[in-house]
N, C-alpha and C positions, 0 to 999 in steps of 0.2 A: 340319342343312342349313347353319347357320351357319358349322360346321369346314371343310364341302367347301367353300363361297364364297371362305372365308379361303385356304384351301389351291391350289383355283384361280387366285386371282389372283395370291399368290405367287409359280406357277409361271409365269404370265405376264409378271412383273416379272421374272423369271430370266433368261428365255428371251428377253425384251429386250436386255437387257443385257448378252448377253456374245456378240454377234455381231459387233460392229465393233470393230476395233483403234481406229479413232480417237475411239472415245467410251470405252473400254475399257482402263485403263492397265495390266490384271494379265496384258497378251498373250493375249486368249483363244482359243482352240480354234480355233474354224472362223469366223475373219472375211472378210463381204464387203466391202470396203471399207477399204484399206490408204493412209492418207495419206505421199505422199512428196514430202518436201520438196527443191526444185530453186531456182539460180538461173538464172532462166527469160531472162535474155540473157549466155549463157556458151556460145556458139557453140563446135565444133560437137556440144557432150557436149546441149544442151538450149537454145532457144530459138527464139523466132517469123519463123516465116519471112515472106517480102511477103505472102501474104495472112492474115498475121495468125493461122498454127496452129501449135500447139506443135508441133517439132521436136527432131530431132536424134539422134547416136549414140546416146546413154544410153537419149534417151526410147526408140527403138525395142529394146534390147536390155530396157529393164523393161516397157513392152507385152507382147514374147515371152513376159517369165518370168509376167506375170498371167496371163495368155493360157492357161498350162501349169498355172497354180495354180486357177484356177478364179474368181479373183477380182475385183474391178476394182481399179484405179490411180489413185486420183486426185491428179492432180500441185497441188502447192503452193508458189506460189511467196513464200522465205523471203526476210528481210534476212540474207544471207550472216553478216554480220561478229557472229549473234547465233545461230549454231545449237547453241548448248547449250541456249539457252533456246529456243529452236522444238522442240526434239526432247525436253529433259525436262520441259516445262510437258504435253507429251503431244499439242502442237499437230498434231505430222505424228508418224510411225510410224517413219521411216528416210528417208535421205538417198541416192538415185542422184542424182549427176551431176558428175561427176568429183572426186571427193571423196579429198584422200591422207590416208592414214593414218598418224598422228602420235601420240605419245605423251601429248601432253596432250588429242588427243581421244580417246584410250581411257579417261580418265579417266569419260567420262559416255557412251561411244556402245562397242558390240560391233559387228564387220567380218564380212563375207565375206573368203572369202580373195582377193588381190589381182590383180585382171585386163586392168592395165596397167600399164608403166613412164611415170613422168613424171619431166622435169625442168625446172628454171629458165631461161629465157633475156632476152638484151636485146635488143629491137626499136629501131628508130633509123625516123626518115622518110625516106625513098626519098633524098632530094638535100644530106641532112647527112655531113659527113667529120668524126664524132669520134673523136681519137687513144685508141680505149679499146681496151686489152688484157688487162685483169684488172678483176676489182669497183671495186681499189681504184681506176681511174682514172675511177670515176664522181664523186670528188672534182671540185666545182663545177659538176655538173649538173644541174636538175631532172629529180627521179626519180618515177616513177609507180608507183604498184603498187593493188593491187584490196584493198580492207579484208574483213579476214578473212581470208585468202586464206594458204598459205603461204610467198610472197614476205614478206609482211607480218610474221608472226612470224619471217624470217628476219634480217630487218632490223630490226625491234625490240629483236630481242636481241644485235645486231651495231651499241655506240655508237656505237665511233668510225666505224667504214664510215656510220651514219647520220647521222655529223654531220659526215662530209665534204661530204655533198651539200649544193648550194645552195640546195635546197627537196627538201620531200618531200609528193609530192599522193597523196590516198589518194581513190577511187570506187567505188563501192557496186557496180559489175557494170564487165567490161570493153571494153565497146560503148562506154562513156562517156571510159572510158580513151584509147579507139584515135583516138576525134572528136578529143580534145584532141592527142594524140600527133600527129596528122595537121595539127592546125590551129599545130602551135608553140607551145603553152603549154605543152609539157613535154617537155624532150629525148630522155629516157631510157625505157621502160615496159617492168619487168620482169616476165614473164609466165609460164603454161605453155608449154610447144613447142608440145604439141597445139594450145591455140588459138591464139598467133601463126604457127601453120605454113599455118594450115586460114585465117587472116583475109591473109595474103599470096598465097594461092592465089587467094583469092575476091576480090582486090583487087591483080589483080598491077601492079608499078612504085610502089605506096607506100611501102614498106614493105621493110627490111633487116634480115637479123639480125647481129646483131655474136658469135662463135661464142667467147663466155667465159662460164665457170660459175659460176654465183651457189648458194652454199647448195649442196645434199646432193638427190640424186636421190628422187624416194618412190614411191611406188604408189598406185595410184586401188584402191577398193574400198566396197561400199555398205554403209554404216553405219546398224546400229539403234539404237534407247534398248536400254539396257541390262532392262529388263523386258520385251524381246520375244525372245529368245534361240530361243525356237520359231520366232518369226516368221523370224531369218536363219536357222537349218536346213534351213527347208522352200524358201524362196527358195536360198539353198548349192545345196540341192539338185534343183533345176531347173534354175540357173546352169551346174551341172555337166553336165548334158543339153543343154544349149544348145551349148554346146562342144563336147561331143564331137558331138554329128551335125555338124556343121560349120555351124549357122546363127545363130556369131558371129561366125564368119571371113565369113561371105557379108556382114552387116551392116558386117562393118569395110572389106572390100571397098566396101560402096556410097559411106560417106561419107571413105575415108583413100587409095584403091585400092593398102590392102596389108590384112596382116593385121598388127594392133594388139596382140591380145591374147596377154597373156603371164602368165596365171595360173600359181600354182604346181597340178599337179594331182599 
């Protein structure tokens, strides 16, 4: 009697265990409950709208794919500038939300294949006339960009263009970026297109792009720890189903009114 007790509760200690990705770092089998980490005001890929509910592109296209997977979603929101360690300490599962794919994050995170074009731009305030035609003439500007971000590694690794500038302000999400940008504490904020395109729309007469290229075009695509490699297969593959019936063009319709997505298939 004593074998079978041991033997039972064993099996229930199993069978604990390996049903959550987020408690679960060996990627297991059939988890309900898939932690994804977001930064939750990075309009319009993911953040709170006026009454205060998660939003946005991304969120609705990884809804879809739970939705298809059978699983829940629970969104988590990360200190951007630290998602190595949010995603390999095992905190979240994989990262939606508009995330490019970079070589030094493939060092600790595996992608879906790529399902949008992004690139770098400069935003100026509505009633500024700066003479900028290239990066380099952001020489004696206060410059903004989002920590973590890949403006931020692109200028880090770029001295002299960063020590041209008169300053360089770095903020944790770019909501905080745009207040400052808007109130004159910082002339320059280099950003996504996606989201200065989508925060000029939503705010029109503030806000200008100045149409020069900063850094190297990338692609968004949703990134896992490298121990869940099942996990992005099985999402792969409902991403792919999502696409083809057409209900990620209908979504990019809702919030871009075009279609956005430009995976490789």
């Amino acid at each position: 009697m004593r074998k079978i007790f041991l033997l039972l509760m064993l099996t229930i200690f199993l069978t604990a265990g390996c049903g959550n990705y987020a408690s679960d770092n060996s990627g297991g089998k059939n988890p309900n409950v898939i932690r994804v980490g977001i930064d939750d005001e990075y309009a319009p890929m993911g953040f709170h709208n006026a009454a205060g509910e998660l939003v946005g592109f991304d969120i609705d296209l990884a809804k879809e794919a739970a939705r298809r997977l059978g699983v829940k979603f629970e969104f988590v929101p990360i200190n951007w500038n630290k998602k190595r360690e949010e995603i390999t300490s095992g905190r979240i599962d994989m990262i939606w939300n508009g995330l490019d794919v970079s070589e030094e994050r493939k060092e600790y995170m595996v992608f879906t294949k790529p399902y949008m074009s992004n690139r770098q731009i400069l935003l100026i305030k509505h009633d500024k006339n700066f003479d900028i035609h290239s990066e380099y003439d952001l020489a004696g500007h206060v410059v903004a960009i989002q920590a973590g971000s890949t403006s931020e590694d692109y200028i880090r690794a770029n001295v002299d263009l960063r020590e041209s500038f008169k300053d360089l302000k770095t903020y944790p999400n770019f909501k905080a970026a745009f207040a400052d940008l808007y109130s004159g504490n910082v002339d320059v904020l280099i950003c996504d297109e996606i989201v200065g395109r989508y925060e000029m729309n939503k705010n029109p007469g503030k806000f200008d792009v100045i149409e020069v290229r900063v850094g190297l075009s990338t692609e968004f695509a949703v990134g896992f720890d490298k121990r869940h490699i099942e996990l992005r297969d099985r999402v792969q593959k409902v991403f792919d189903e999502i696409i083809k019936d057409g209900t990620a063009k209908k979504i990019s319709n809702q919030w871009f009114n075009a279609d956005l997505i430009t995976s490789r298939r």
